[in-house]
N, C-alpha and C positions, 0 to 999 in steps of 0.2 A: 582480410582487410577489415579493420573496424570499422563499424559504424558512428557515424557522428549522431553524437546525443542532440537532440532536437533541447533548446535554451528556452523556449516556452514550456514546455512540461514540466523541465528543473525549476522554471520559474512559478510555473500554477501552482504546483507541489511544498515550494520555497513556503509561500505564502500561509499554506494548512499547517507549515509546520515539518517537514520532509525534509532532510538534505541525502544530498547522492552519498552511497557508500558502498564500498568493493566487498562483492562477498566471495563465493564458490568461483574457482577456475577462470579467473579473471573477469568474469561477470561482474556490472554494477547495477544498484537496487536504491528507490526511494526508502527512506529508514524513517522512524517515527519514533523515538523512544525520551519516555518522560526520565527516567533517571538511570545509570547504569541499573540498579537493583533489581527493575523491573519492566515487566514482558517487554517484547517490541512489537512494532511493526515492520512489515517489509511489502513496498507496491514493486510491482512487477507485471511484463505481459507475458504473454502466454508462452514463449520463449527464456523466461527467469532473466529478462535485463528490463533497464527501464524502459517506459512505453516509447513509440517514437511519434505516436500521435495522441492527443487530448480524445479522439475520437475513436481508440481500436476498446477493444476490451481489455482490460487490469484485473488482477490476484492482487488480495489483500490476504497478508499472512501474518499471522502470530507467533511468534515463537520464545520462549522463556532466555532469561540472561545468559544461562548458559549454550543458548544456541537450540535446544532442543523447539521441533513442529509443534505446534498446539494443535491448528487450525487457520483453515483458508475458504475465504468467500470469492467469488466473482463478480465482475460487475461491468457492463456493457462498455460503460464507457468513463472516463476520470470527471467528467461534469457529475454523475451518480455518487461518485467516490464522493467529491466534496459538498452536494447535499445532504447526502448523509452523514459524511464528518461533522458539518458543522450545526448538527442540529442540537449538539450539548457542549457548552462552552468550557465544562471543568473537563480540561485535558486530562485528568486520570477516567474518566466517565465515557469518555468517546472510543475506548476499543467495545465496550460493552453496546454501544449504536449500533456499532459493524457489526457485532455478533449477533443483537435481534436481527438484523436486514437480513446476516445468514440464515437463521431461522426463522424467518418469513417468505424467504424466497427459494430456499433448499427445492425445492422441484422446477426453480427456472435452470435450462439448460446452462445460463450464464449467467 
């Protein structure tokens, strides 16, 4: 049985810049990607679909255009996500946000 996507998280998400997209084995994923060319994003929870609540904990993933892993952070909860997303306004500049917070927080369990 699927699970019904919860239409707030699509919508918090909407707003950063995210639309839902079908990835792996029927699984769906927040996506973030400035131009086909280059890297993306992918939000997900800890299950690889989207979250079903604003408050579980989320994966922030990178991966190159051609689909290849770069790199994944954690983060407690999507209220996190989006303080720190939005703390640089030039959309090519903000995966590099997420990757200091990785490498600031790299020894928080999440």
């Amino acid at each position: 049985m699927e699970k019904e996507i919860n239409q707030t998280v699509i919508d918090f998400y909407a707003e950063l810049g995210f639309e839902e997209t079908q990835i792996e084995e029927g699984l769906t994923a927040l996506c973030f990607e400035i131009s086909p060319e280059e890297n993306y994003g992918l939000i997900t929870n800890d299950n690889g679909n989207i979250p079903e609540t604003l408050r579980e904990p989320v994966i922030f993933a990178c991966y190159t255009q051609a689909g290849s892993f770069l790199w994944s952070t954690s983060f407690k909860n999507s209220y996190l996500v989006q303080e720190t997303w939005i703390q640089e306004q030039e959309l090519s500049k903000r995966f590099e946000v997420i990757k200091d917070y990785r490498k600031n927080n790299e020894n928080d369990p999440l």
